[in-house]
C-alpha positions in Angstrom: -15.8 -15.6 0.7 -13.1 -12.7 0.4 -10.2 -10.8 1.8 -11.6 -7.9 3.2 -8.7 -6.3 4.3 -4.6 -6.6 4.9 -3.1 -4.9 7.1 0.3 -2.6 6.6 2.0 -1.3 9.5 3.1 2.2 9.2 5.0 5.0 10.7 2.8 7.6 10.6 -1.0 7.5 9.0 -1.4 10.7 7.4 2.1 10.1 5.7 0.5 6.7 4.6 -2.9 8.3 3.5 -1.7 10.8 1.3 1.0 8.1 -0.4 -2.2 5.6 -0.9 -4.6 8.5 -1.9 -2.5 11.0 -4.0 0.4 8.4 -5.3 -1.5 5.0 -6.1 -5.1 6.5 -6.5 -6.7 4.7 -3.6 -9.6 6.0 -2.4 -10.4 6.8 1.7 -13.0 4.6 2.6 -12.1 4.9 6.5 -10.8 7.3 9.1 -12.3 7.3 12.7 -10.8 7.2 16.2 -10.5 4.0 17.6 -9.0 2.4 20.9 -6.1 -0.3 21.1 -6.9 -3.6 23.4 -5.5 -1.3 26.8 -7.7 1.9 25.9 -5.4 3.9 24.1 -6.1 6.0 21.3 -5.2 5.3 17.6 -7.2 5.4 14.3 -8.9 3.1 12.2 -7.5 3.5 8.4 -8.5 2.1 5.4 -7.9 2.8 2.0 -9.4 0.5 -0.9 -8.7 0.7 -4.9 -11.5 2.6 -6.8 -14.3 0.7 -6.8 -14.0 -1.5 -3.9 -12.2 -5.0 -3.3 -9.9 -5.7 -0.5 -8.7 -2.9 1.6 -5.5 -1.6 3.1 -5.4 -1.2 6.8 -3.4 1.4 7.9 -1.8 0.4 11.2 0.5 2.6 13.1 2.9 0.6 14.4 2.8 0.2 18.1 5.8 -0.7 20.2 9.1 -1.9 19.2 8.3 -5.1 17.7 5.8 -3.5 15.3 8.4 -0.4 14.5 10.9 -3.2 13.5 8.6 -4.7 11.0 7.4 -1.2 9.3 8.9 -1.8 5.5 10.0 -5.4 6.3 6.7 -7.1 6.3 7.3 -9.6 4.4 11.0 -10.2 4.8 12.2 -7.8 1.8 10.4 -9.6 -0.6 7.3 -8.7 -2.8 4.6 -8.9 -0.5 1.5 -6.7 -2.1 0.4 -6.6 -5.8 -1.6 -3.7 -7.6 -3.3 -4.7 -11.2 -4.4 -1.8 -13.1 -5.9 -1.6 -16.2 -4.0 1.4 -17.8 -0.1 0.3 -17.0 1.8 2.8 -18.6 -0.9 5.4 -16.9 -0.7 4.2 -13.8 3.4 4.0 -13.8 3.6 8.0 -14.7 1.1 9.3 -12.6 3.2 7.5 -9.5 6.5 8.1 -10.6 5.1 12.1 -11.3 4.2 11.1 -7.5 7.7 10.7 -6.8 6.9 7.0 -6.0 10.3 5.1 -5.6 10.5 2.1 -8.2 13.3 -0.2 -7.8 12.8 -1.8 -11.5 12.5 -0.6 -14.3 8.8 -1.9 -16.3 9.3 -5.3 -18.0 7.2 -7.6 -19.7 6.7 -11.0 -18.8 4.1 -14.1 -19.4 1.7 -12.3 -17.4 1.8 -9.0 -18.4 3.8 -5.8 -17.9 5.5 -5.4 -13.6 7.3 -3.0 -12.0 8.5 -2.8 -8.5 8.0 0.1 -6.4 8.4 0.5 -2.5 4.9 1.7 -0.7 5.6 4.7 2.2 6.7 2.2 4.4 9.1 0.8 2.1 7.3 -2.7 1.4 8.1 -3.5 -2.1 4.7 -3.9 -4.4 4.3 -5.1 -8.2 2.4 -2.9 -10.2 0.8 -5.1 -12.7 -0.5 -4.6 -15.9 -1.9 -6.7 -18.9 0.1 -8.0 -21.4 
C-alpha cells in the first residue's frame, strides 16, 4: 500500500506547472483534459519528484469554497514536505527560482529544513540530511 497522490488546489495550472517543474524539479507525469462531476471541462495534473513516488495533483480550484482554501490548505501550517538528497543544491536552484522561503535553512535532529511557500502559498519543508 501507498499514497499515490495528494491533491493541491490551485489558481491557475500552468502557473502551478511551471512552479513544480522549473522551481522544485518535479517532473510532468500528467496533463490531459478531463470533465468535473456536471460535465465541465478542467484538466487532470500531475506532477511527481524524479523518479516516481507520490504525486501532486494539480486541482484548479472550483467555486468559492475551493478559491478560499487555495494557500490555506492546511490552516497556515506546514502541510507538505520535500526530502532531497543534495540540500544546499536544491535550496539554490529554488531560491535562483525565485521560490519564496519564509526561514532561513537550520539544522535540527533530523537534518537540515527550510520553509518555503509552493505557488499557491502552502508552506512546505524542504528537507535534507543531517
Amino acid at each position: 500500500m501507498r499514497i499515490d497522490l495528494v491533491t493541491v488546489v490551485v489558481d491557475d495550472y500552468d502557473r502551478a506547472i511551471n512552479f513544480f517543474v522549473d522551481a522544485l524539479g518535479f517532473e510532468l507525469a500528467e496533463d490531459a483534459p478531463s470533465l468535473t462531476n456536471d460535465g465541465r471541462p478542467k484538466r487532470w495534473v500531475v506532477v511527481r519528484p524524479p523518479g516516481g513516488g507520490t504525486g501532486v495533483l494539480l486541482a484548479r480550484a472550483d467555486g468559492d469554497r475551493q478559491a478560499r482554501a487555495v494557500g490555506d490548505q492546511v490552516a497556515g501550517r506546514v502541510g507538505f514536505f520535500l526530502q532531497v538528497a543534495d540540500f544546499d543544491a536544491a535550496f539554490t536552484r529554488m531560491t535562483g527560482a525565485d521560490v519564496e522561503f519564509v526561514s532561513p535553512p537550520g539544522r535540527e535532529e533530523y537534518g537540515r529544513v527550510a520553509v518555503f511557500l509552493d505557488v499557491a502559498g502552502n508552506r512546505w519543508d524542504l528537507l535534507g540530511p543531517p
